[in-house]
Backbone bond lengths (Angstrom), bond angles and torsions (degrees), N, CA, C in turn:
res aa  C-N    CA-C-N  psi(-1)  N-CA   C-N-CA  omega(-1)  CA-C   N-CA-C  phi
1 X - - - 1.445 - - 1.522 108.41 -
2 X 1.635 121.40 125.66 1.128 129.69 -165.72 1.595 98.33 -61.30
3 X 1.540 128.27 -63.27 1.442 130.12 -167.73 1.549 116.19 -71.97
4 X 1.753 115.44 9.19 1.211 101.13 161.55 1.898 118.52 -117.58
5 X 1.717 90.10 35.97 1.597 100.34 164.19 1.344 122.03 -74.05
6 X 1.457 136.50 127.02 1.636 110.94 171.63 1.366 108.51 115.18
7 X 1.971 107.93 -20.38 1.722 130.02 -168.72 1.353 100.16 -73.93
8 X 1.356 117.60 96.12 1.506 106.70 169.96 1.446 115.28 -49.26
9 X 0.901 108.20 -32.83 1.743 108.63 -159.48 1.684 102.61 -84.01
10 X 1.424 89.58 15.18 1.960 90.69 -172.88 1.586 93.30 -129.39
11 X 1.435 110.28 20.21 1.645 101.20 178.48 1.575 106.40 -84.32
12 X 1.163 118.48 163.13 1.234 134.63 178.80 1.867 103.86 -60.53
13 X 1.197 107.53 -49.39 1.451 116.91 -179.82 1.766 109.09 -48.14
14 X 1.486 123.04 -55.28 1.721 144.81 155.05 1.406 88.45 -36.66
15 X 1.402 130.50 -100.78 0.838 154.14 -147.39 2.212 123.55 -30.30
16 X 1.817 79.04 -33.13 1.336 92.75 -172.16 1.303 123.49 -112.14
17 X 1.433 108.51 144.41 1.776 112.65 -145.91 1.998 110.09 -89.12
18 X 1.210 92.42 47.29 1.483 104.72 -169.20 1.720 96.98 -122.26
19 X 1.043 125.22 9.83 1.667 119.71 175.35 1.187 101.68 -39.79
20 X 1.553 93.92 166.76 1.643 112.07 152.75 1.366 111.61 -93.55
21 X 1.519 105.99 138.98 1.424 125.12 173.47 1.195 107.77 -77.00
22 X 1.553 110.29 150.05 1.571 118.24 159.41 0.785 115.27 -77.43
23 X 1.383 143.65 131.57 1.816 134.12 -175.16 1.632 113.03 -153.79
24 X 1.214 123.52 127.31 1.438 116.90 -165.97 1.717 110.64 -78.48
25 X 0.959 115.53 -6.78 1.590 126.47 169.18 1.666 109.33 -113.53
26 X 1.058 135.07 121.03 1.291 142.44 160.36 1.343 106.37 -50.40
27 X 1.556 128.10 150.13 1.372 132.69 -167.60 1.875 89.35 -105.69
28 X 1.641 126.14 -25.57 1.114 122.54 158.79 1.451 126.62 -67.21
29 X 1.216 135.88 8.93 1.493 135.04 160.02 1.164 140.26 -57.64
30 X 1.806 128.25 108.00 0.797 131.73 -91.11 1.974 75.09 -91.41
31 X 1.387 117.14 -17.00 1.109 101.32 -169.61 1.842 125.33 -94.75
32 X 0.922 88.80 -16.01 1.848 102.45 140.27 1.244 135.50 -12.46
33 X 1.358 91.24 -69.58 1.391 123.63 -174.80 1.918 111.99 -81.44
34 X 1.447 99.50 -37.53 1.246 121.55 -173.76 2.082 100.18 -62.67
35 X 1.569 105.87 -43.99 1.355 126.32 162.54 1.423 130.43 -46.88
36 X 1.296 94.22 -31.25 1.342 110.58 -153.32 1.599 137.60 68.15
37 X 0.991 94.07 23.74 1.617 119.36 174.10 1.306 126.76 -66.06
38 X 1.335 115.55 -41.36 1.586 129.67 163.96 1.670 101.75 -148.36
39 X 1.685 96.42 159.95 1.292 92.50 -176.36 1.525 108.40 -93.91
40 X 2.084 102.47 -153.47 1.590 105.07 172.88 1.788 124.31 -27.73
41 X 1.328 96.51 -31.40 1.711 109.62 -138.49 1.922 94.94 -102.13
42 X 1.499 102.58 -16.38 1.719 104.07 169.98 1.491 94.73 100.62
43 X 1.084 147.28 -43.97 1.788 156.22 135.24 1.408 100.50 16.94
44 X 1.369 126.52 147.76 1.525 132.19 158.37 1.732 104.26 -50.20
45 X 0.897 117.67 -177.69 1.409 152.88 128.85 1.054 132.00 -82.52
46 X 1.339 142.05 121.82 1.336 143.34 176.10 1.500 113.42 -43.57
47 X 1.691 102.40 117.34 1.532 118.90 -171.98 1.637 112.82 93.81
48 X 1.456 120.65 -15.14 1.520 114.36 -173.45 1.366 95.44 -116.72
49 X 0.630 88.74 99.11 1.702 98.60 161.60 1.322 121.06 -135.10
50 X 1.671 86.15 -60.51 2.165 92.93 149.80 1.884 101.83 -21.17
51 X 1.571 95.93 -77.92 1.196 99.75 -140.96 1.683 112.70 -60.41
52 X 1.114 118.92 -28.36 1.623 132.98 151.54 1.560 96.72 -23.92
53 X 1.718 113.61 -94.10 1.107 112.19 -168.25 1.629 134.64 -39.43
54 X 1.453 91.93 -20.04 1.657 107.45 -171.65 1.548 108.95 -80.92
55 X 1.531 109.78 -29.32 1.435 120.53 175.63 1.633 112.68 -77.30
56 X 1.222 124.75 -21.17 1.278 146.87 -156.15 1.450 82.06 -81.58
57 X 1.422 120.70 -86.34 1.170 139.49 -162.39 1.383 112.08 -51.61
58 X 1.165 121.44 -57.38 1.770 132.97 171.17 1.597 108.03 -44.59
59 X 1.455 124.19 -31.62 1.469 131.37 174.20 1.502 95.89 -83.51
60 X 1.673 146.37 -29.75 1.129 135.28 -164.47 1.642 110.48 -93.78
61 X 1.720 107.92 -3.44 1.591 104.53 -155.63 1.473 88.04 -111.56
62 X 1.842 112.70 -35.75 1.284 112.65 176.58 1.784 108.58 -65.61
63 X 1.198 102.13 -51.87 1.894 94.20 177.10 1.298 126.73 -37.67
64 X 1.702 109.63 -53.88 1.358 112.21 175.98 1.863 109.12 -50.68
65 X 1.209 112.85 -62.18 1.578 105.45 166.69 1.271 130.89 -26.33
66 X 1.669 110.07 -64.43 1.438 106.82 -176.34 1.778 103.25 -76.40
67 X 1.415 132.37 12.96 1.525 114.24 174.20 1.801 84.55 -112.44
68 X 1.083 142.86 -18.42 1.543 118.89 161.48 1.442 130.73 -71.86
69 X 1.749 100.77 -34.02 1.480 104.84 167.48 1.379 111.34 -68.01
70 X 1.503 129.25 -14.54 1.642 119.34 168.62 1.149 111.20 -84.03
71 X 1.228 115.47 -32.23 1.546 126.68 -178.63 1.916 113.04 -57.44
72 X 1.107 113.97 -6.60 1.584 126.18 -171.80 1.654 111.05 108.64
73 X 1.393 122.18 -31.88 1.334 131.88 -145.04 1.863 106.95 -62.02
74 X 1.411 104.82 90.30 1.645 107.76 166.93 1.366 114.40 -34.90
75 X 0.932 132.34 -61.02 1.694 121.42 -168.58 1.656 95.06 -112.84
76 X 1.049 141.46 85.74 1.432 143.83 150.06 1.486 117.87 -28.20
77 X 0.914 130.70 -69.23 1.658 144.64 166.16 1.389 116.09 -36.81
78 X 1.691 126.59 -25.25 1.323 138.65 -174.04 1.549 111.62 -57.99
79 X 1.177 114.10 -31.73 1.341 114.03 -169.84 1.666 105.59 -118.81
80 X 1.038 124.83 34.19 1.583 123.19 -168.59 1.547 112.86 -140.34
81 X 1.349 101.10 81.65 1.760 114.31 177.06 1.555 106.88 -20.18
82 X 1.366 127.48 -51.43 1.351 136.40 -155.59 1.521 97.23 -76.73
83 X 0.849 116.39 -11.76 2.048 112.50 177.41 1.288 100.36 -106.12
84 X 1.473 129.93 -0.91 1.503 112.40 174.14 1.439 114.46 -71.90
85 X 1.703 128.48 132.20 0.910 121.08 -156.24 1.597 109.55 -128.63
86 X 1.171 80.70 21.28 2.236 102.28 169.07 0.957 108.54 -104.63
């Protein structure tokens, strides 16, 4: 299609399902690797991938905490379905 020359959002680069993720832990950390969690290359390890994601998330649930407890917020946890523990 002539009028979708020029379409960034139609470049091959957009287009292709290899982005970079946003992720609050780098998959290159040096201690990762130190784990055995991913290798040289930042990649899982065979069988961790779970465990990648599980580290990922535990760094994204603790962050939000420590930026509300800076933020003033007395009870941090008050408003966060994922800490209900009933």
């Amino acid at each position: 299609n002539k009028n979708d020359e020029g379409n960034p959002l139609l470049s091959p680069e957009v287009l292709a399902h290899d982005r970079v993720k946003k992720v609050p832990l780098s998959n290159q950390a040096e201690f990762l690797q130190s784990l055995g969690v991913t290798n040289s290359e930042g990649k899982p390890r065979p069988g961790m991938k779970s465990k990648l994601r599980q580290c990922q998330k535990f760094v994204e649930v603790v962050g939000t905490l420590v930026e509300k407890a800076k933020n003033g917020d007395n009870d941090p946890t008050a408003s966060d379905p994922e800490n209900s523990f009933s």
